[in-house]
C-alpha positions as a Markdown table, in Angstrom:
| # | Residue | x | y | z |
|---|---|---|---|---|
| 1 | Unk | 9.2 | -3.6 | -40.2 |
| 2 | Unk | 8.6 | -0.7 | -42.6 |
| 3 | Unk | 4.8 | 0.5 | -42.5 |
| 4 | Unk | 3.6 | 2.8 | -45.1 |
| 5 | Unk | -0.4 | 3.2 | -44.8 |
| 6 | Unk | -3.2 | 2.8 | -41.9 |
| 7 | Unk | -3.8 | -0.8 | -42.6 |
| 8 | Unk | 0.1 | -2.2 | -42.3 |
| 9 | Unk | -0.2 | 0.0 | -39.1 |
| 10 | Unk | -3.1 | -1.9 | -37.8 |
| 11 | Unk | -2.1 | -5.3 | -38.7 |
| 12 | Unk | 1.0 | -4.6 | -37.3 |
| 13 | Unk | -0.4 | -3.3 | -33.9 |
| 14 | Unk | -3.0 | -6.2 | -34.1 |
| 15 | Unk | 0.1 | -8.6 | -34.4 |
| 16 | Unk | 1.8 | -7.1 | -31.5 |
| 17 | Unk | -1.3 | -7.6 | -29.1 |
| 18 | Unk | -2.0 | -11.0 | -29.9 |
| 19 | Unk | 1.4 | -11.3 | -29.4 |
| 20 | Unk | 1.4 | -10.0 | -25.9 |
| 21 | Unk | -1.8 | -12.2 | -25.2 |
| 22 | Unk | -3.8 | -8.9 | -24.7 |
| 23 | Unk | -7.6 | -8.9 | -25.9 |
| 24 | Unk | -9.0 | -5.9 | -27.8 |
| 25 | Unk | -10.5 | -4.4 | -24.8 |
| 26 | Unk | -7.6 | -5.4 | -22.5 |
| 27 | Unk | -5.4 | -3.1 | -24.8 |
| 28 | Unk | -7.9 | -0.5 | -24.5 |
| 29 | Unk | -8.0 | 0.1 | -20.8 |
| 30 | Unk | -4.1 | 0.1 | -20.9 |
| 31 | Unk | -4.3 | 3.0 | -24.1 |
| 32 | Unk | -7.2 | 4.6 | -22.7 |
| 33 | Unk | -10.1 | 4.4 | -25.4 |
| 34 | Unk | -12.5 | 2.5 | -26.3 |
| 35 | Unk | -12.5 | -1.5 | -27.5 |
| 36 | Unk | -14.0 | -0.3 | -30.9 |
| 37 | Unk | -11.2 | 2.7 | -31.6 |
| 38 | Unk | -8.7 | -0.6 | -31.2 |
| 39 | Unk | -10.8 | -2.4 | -33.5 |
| 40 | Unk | -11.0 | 0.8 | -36.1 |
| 41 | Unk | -7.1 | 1.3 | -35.9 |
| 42 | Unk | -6.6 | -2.4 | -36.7 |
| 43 | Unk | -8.5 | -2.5 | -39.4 |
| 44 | Unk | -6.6 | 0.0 | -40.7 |
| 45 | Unk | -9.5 | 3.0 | -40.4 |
| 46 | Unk | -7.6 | 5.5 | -42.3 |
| 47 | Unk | -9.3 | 8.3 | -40.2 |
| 48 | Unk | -7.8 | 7.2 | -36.2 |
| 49 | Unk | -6.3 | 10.4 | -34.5 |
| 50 | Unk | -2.5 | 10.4 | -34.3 |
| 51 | Unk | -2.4 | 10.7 | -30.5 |
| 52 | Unk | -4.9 | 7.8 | -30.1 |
| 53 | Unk | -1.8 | 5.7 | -32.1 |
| 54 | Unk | 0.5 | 7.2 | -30.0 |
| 55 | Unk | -1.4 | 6.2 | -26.8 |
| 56 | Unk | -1.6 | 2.1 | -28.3 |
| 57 | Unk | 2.1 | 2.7 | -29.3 |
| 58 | Unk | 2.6 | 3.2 | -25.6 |
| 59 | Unk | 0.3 | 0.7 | -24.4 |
| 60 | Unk | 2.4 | -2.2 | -25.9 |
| 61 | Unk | 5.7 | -0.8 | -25.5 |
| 62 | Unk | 6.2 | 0.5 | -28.8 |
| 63 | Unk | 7.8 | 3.2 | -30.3 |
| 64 | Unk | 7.5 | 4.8 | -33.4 |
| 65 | Unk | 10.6 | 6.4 | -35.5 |
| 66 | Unk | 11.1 | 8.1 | -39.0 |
| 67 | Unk | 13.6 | 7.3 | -41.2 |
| 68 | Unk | 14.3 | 8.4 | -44.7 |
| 69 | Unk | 12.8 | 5.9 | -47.3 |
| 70 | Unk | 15.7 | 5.3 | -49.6 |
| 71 | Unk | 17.3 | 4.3 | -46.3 |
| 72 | Unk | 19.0 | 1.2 | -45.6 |
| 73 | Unk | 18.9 | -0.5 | -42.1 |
| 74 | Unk | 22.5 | -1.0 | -42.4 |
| 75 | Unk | 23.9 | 1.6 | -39.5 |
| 76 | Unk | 26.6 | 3.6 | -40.3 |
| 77 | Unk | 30.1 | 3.7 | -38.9 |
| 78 | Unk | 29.6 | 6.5 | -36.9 |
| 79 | Unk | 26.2 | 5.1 | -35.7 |
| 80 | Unk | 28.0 | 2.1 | -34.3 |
| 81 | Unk | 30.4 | 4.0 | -32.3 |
């Protein structure tokens, strides 16, 4: 999934917990913060420290990685071996 601003982030994130069955403020506990930094971040509150991201990353087993835009998702040869 290619996310490109706060709010794809935090529907994204949202997704993911729902996914795993986790409420708001059972995610929180497991990230550390507050119930109403999870709800900022998934509404997409373009002001949520990097680190608390991280730490909900974490939380759900996520990982975050960078990757040219122009790029495809196709791997190259040399990635596949």
């Amino acid at each position: 999934m290619t996310i490109r601003d706060t709010k794809q982030l935090g529907t994204a994130l949202q997704r993911e917990r729902k996914r795993q069955g986790l409420t708001q403020t059972q995610l929180a506990d497991r990230a550390g913060v507050r119930q109403q930094t999870i709800s900022a971040v998934e509404a997409g509150k373009p002001r949520s420290e990097l680190q608390i991201i991280f730490d909900i990353l974490a939380a759900l087993g996520l990982e975050a990685s960078l990757r040219s835009r122009g790029e495809t998702n196709i791997p190259s040869l040399e990635q596949l071996f």
